[in-house]
TORMITI-255686 format. One record per residue (C-alpha): x, y, z. Coordinates in steps of 0.001 Angstrom, whole numbers, padded with zeros to 6 digits, always signed. Layout:
XYZ...
END
This chain:
+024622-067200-014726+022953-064065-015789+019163-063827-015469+016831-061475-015921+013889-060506-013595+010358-059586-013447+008110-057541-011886+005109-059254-010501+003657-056052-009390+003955-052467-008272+001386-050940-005682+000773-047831-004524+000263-047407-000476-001648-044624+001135+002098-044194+003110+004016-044479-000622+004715-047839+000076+005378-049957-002753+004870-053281-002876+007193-054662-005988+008277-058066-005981+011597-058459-007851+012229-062156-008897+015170-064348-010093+015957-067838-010402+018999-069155-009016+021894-067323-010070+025289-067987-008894+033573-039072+002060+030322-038000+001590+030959-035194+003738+027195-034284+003931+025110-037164+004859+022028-035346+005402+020021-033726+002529+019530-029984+002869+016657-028020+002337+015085-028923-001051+013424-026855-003613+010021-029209-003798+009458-027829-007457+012820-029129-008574+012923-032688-006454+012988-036179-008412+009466-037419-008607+008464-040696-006551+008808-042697-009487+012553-041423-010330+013885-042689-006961+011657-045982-007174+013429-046959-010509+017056-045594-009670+016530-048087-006842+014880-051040-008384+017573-050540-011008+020732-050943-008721+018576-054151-006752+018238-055761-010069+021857-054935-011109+023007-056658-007214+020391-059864-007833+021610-060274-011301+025459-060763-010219+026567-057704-012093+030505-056989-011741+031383-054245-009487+032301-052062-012069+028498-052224-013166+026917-051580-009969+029048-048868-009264+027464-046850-012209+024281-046356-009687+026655-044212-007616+027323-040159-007652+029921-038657-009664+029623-035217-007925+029685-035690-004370+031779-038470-002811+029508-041438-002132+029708-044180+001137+028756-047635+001496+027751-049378+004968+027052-052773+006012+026057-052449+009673+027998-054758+012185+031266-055578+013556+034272-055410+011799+035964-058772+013385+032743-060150+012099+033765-059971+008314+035977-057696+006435+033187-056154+005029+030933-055246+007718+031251-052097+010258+033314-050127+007430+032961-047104+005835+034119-047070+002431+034525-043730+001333+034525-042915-002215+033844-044904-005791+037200-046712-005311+036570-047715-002153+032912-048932-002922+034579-051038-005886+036519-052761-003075+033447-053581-001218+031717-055096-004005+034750-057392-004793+035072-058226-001851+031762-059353-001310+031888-061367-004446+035441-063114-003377+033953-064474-000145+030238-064736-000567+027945-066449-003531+023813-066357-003666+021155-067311-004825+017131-066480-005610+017858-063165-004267+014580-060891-004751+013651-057748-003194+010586-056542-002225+008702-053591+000209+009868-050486-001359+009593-047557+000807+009795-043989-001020+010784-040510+000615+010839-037835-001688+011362-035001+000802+014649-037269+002235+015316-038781-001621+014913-041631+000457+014239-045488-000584+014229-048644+001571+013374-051649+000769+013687-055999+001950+015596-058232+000273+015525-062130+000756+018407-064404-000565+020365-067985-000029+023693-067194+000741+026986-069129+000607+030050-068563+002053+032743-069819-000394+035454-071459+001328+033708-073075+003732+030239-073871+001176+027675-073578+004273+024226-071365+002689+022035-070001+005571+018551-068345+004132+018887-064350+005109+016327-061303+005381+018046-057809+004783+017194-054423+004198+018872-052094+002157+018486-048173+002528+019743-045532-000416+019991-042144-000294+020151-039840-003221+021253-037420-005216+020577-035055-008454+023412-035344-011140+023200-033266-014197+020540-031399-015705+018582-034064-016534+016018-035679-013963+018949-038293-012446+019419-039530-009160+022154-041190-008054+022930-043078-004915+025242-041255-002296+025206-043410+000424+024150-047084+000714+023424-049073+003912+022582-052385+004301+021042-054437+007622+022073-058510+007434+022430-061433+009338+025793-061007+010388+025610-063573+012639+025131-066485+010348+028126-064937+008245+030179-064828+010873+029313-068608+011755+029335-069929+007883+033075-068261+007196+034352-070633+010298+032300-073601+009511+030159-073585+012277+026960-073175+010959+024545-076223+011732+022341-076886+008591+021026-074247+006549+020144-071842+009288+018193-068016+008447+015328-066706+008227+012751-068563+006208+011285-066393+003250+007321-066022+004761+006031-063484+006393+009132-061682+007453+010488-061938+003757+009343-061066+000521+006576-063973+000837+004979-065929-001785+007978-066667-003839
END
C-alpha cells in the first residue's frame, strides 16, 4: 500500500536543528568519503539538503521499489551504503556496498527479508559546511519468514553531493544505526513479544 505523508511541521533551531515530523499510516567506491574544502558561495543552501533528505525518507517510508530510491543517489562519484553491525547478524548489516548496483542489492534485499510499518522520521540535523543531514526514524518492523515485529528507533546519516549545474544534491554515502539485535533475534524466532523501543521520548514522540 502506497501512502502519502505529511508534514506536521518544520522548525528552525538556534543549532539548525529541524524538527519535521514525517507521518504515514501503516504501509506494508566512493573513494573520497570526506568532503573537501568548499567554496561557501557555491554550497547547497540549508534548505537544498533538508529536502534532498526528507525526499529520499519519504521515498523509504512510502515502500518505494529500489529502483526509485536509488534515484536519490550520485551519478558522478561512486556512492556507498552502510548499515552498522555485524555481518553474521544479517546479510545486510556490516557491508559496504559500493556503487549504484550494489546499493540496488541492498534495498532488495532489505525488502525480501524485512516488512514495516508507521515508519516516520523526525529530528533533522543540517550541516552545510559537511553537506551533512541526520535525522531519527521510528518504525514497526517485521521479519518475514518468521512474522515476529519488534518497535525500532534508528538514525540515518547522508552525505552529499553537487550534480550538474543546477542547485542538486545527491546522496554519496548513506549510513544507518538500528536495532540489530532484535533483527538478529526476529529472523530465528526468538524474539519474545513485540520487543523495541517504544516511540516516546527517545522516538519521534507524539505520533
Amino acid at each position: 500500500m502506497r501512502l502519502t505523508p505529511s508534514i506536521a511541521y518544520v522548525r528552525p533551531h538556534p543549532y539548525h536543528i529541524i524538527d519535521y515530523h514525517h507521518h504515514t499510516a501503516a504501509i506494508n567506491r566512493s573513494p573520497q568519503l570526506c568532503n573537501p574544502a568548499m567554496d561557501r558561495t557555491h554550497a547547497p543552501s540549508r534548505e537544498t539538503l533538508l529536502t534532498a533528505a526528507i525526499s529520499l525518507c519519504t521515498d523509504f517510508s512510502s515502500g518505494c521499489p529500489p529502483e526509485v530510491l536509488l534515484t536519490h543517489f550520485a551519478h558522478e562519484v561512486s556512492p556507498i551504503a552502510i548499515e552498522h553491525g555485524l555481518k553474521s547478524l544479517a546479510p545486510f548489516l556490516g557491508r559496504h556496498f559500493f556503487g549504484r548496483s550494489e546499493i540496488q542489492k541492498y534495498f532488495e534485499v532489505l525488502q525480501k527479508l524485512l516488512t514495516f510499518e508507521k515508519m516516520f522520521f523526525c529530528e533533522y540535523i543540517v550541516d552545510i559546511d559537511t553537506m551533512k543531514v541526520s535525522c531519527k526514524g521510528h518504525a514497526t518492523f517485521v521479519w518475514r519468514e518468521t512474522d515476529q515485529s519488534w518497535d525500532e528507533v534508528f538514525t540515518y546519516t547522508l552525505d552529499f553531493v553537487r550534480e550538474g549545474d543546477a542547485d542538486e544534491v545527491k546522496v554519496r554515502r548513506y549510513q544507518v544505526w538500528a536495532d540489530t539485535g532484535a533483527a538478529w533475534l526476529a529472523s530465528r524466532g526468538e524474539l519474545k513479544g513485540k520487543n523495541g523501543e517504544d516511540a516516546g521520548e527517545e522516538g519521534c514522540g507524539g505520533h
